[in-house]
KEBABA-856095 format. One record per residue (C-alpha): residue in three letters; x negated, y, z negated. Coordinates in steps of 0.05 Angstrom, whole numbers, plus 5000, padded with zeros to 4 digits. Last residue first. Layout:
<rs>
AlaXYZ...
</rs>
This chain:
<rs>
Unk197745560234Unk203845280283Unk205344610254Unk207144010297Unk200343630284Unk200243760206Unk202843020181Unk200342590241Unk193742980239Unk192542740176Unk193842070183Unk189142140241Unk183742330200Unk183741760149Unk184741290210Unk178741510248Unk181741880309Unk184141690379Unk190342150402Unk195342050456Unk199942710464Unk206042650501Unk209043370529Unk215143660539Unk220843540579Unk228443520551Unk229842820588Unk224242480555Unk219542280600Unk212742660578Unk207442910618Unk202042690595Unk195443080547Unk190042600524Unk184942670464Unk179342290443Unk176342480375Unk173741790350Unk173041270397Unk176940510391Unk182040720450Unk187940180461Unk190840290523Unk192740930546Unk200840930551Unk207341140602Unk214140920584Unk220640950604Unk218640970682Unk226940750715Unk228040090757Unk233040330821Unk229939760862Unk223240230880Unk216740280852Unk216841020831Unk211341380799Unk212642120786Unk210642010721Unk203841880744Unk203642640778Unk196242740765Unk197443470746Unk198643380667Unk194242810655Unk189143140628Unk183542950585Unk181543290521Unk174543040483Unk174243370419Unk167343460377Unk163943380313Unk161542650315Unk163542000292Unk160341540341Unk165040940367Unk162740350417Unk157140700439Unk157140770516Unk152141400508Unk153742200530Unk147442460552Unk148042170612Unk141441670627Unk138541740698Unk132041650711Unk129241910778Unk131341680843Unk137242130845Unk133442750832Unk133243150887Unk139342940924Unk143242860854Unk141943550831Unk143543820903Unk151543500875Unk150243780808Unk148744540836Unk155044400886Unk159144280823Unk155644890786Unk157045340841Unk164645170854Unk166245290776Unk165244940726Unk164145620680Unk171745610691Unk172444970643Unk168345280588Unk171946030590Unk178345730589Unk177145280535Unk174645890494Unk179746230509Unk184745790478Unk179745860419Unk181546570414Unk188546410426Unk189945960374Unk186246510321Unk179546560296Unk177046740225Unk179845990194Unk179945560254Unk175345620297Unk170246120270Unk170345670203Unk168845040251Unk162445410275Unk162245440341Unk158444950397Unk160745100469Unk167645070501Unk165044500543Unk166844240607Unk166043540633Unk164943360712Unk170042980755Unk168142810832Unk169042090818Unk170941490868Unk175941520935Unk174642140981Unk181942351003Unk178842981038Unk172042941045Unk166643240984Unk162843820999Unk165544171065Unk171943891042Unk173344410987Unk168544470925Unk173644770869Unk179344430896Unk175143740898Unk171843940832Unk176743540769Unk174243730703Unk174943370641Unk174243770571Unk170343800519Unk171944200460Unk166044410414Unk164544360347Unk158544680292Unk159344570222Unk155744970185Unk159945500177Unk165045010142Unk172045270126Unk176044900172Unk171544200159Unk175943670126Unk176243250189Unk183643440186Unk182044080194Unk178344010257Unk182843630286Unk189044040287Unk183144630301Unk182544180358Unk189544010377Unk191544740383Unk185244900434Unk188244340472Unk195444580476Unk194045250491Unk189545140551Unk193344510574Unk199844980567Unk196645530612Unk193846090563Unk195046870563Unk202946810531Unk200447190477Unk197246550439Unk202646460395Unk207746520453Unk203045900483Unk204845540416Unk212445710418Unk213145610484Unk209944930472Unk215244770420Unk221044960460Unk218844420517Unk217543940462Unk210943730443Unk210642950427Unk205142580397Unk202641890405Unk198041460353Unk192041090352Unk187140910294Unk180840830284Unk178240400234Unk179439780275Unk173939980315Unk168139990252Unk165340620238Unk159440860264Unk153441430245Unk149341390301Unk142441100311Unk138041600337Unk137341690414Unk130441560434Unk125942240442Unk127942580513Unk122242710558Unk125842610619Unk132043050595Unk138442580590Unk143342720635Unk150343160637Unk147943780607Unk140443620571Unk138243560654Unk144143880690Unk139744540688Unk143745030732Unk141345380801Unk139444700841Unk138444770905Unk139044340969Unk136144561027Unk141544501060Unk146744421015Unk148443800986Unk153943301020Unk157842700987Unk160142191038Unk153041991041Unk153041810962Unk158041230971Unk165241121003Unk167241281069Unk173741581070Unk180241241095Unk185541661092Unk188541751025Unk191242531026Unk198842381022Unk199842731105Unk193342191125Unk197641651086Unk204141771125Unk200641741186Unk198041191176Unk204540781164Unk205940661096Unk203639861073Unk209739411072Unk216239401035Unk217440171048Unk218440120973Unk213239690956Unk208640081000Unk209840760964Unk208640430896Unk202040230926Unk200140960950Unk202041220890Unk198140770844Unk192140860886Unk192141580896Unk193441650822Unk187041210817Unk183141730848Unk185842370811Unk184141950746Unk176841760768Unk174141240797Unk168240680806Unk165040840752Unk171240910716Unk172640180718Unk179140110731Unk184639800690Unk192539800701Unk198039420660Unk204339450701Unk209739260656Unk217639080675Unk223939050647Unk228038450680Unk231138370608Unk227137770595Unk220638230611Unk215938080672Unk208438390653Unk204838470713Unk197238510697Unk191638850742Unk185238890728Unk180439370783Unk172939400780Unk172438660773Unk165838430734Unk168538430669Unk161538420627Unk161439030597Unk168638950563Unk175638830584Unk180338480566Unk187138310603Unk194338780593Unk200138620567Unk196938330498Unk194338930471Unk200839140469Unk201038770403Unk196339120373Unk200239800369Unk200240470410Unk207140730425Unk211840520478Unk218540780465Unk220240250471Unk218139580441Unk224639180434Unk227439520493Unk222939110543Unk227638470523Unk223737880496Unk220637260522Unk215237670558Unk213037370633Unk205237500653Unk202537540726Unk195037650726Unk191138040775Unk184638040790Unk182438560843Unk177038310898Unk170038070912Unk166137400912Unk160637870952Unk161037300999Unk168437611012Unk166138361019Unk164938890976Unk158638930926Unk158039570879Unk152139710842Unk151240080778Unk144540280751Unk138639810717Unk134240140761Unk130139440785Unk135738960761Unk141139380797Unk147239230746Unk154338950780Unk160039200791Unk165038700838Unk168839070889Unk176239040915Unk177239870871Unk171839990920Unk175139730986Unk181440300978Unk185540241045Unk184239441038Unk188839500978Unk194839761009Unk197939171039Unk194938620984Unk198239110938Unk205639090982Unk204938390973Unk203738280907Unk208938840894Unk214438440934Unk211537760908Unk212637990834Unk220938190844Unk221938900846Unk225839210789Unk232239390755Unk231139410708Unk226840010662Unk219740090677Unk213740110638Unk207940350665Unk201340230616Unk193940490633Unk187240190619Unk180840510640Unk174440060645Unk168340250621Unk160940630637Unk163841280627Unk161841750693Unk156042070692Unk152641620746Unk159041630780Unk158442370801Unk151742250829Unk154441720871Unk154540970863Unk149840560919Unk156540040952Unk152639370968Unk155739041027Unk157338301037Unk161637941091Unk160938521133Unk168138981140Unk175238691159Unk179038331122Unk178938701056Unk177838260998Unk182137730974Unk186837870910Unk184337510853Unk187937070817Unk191336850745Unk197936570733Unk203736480686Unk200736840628Unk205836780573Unk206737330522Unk211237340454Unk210637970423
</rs>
């Protein structure tokens, strides 16, 4: 794939505001992955031209400061900071790409090294919290490479975002406010005051040896690793028929996230080699979203940044998972792990973080580049509505891709395009695993 970068710039920060503000993270960002999230749209021509959705981002933007901020490490705490403002040298890069070939040459988009190249790198030391790249095809197709630091926000968040922009390129300025207000996206204060604990706060689960490191934790021991080009990337695709089939398997008891998760890690599982192994023990985590569960007394309506926390199944032995238990006993197992995140627990986590936020703070969960471990890590897409997004001119989603993902057992469920429905399935295994997967992924025991 032949790509050109045309130009490179970063969008100015938000007019108004100080010239320089340092943005404290939340609680919830604390536990959040400490790296950038990279998404793919590709549309179909006919599209709008680069200055129309330059112009309709430089619009919207200002409605979302954070994703205009430069992350930085606090010296002192060694935590995330967020500085806004134009001696803060914030704002959005964006780079505008053209692609010498037609956008049909590489759909249906699935995971290769050459889409690498439609979107910027990122590592630990990008300081822009959001990357954007606009990729202009020579059939008019186009490519909107997104990246956001997840520390900054979450799925639901960036949906807001991408939604909100898409709906200012086709009103061909920024939505009127009242518009906004009816989408969810007013303007919310953003940092740990817009986040409120009970009075007194309590805390009636142990998140310490949950989501952060106890205080007396040994050193982590050196994982086992394999190198990132050993794991390999692939897509999947339930059709509508097929999931019937799966949730008919499991007595019709399970949503299709429930069903199709618990069927993707005894998928897994077996392909690890480990179906019959009692000693074995794996879990299924799973990312949960707590504004429904918390309501706006907790957390504002249209609050930009994370409110996500993970759910597990629990530890059980891989035999119990897949060789004496059946799809829908581990489908209930899912359940039972993302329902035990319930309203309590989140406002639990959020008194947590007024106690305890100016102790150390390590998740449990490291930044290693790639651990092999036991477990499944499912994220959904299913509810965030991305394949609802529309830019305008007629121009048609055809494709809808993680970037490249070098750890081992990641899982995401999206709605899929294709006429007929369904869902896409992004996987992340080591390459001797996924192979595996590729072959038994569609059967039902």
């Amino acid at each position: 794939m032949d790509v050109q970068v045309q130009r490179t710039f970063t969008t100015p920060p938000p007019p108004s505001g100080p010239p320089c503000s340092e943005v404290q993270p939340t609680i919830f960002d604390l536990v959040a992955p400490p790296y950038h999230v990279t998404v793919l749209f590709a549309y179909a021509p006919p599209n709008p031209t680069n200055t129309t959705l330059l112009h309709a981002l430089i619009a919207t933007i200002p409605r979302f400061p954070l994703l205009t901020a430069r992350r930085i490490l606090d010296h002192h705490t060694n935590r995330p900071l967020f500085l806004t403002g134009s001696e803060g040298n914030a704002g959005a890069l964006v780079v505008e790409a053209t692609v010498s070939s037609p956008l049909s040459d590489h759909l249906p988009l699935t995971p290769s090294p050459d889409l690498e190249r439609l979107h910027p790198p990122v590592d630990k030391a990008t300081p822009h919290v959001l990357v954007l790249q606009l990729n202009r095809f020579a059939c008019g197709g186009l490519v909107i490479a997104s990246s956001a630091h997840h520390q900054a926000a979450d799925g639901y968040s960036m949906s807001l975002f991408l939604h909100a922009w898409a709906d200012a390129v086709r009103f061909g300025a920024a939505p009127p406010l009242d518009y906004l207000s009816n989408h969810d996206i007013d303007v919310v204060p953003y940092g740990p005051s817009a986040i409120a604990p009970r009075r007194p706060p309590r805390c009636e689960f142990e998140h310490r040896g949950v989501e952060f490191l106890p205080l007396d934790a040994a050193p982590r021991p050196v994982p086992a690793r394999v190198h990132p080009s050993e794991i390999t990337n692939l897509m999947l695709h339930y059709t509508a028929k097929h999931v019937a089939e799966l949730k008919a398997q499991a007595q019709d008891r399970y949503t299709t996230f429930e069903t199709l998760a618990a069927h993707l890690w005894r998928k897994i599982t077996v392909a690890r080699s480990r179906a019959g192994d009692d000693d074995y023990r794996t879990a299924l985590n799973v990312t949960v979203n707590g504004r429904a569960r918390l309501g706006t007394d907790s957390i504002p309506k249209g609050l930009f940044g994370n409110a996500v926390l993970t759910a597990s199944s629990g530890k059980a032995s891989a035999r119990a998972v897949v060789e004496e238990g059946t799809l829908a006993d581990a489908a209930a197992m899912v359940r039972a792990g993302v329902r035990a995140r319930d309203r309590r627990y989140f406002q639990s986590f959020i008194d947590f973080g007024e106690l305890h936020g100016d102790e150390e703070m390590e998740p449990m969960v490291g930044d290693e580049d790639n651990v092999l471990l036991p477990d499944v890590a499912v994220d959904s897409w299913l509810h965030l509505e991305l394949h609802r997004l529309d830019f305008g001119c007629g121009g048609r989603l055809v494709g809808i891709l993680p970037a490249h993902s070098p750890l081992d057992g990641v899982v995401v469920l999206i709605p899929s395009l294709r006429k007929e429905g369904g869902v896409d399935v992004f996987v992340a295994l080591w390459d001797k695993h996924a192979e595996v997967v590729r072959d038994i992924a569609y059967t039902m025991k």
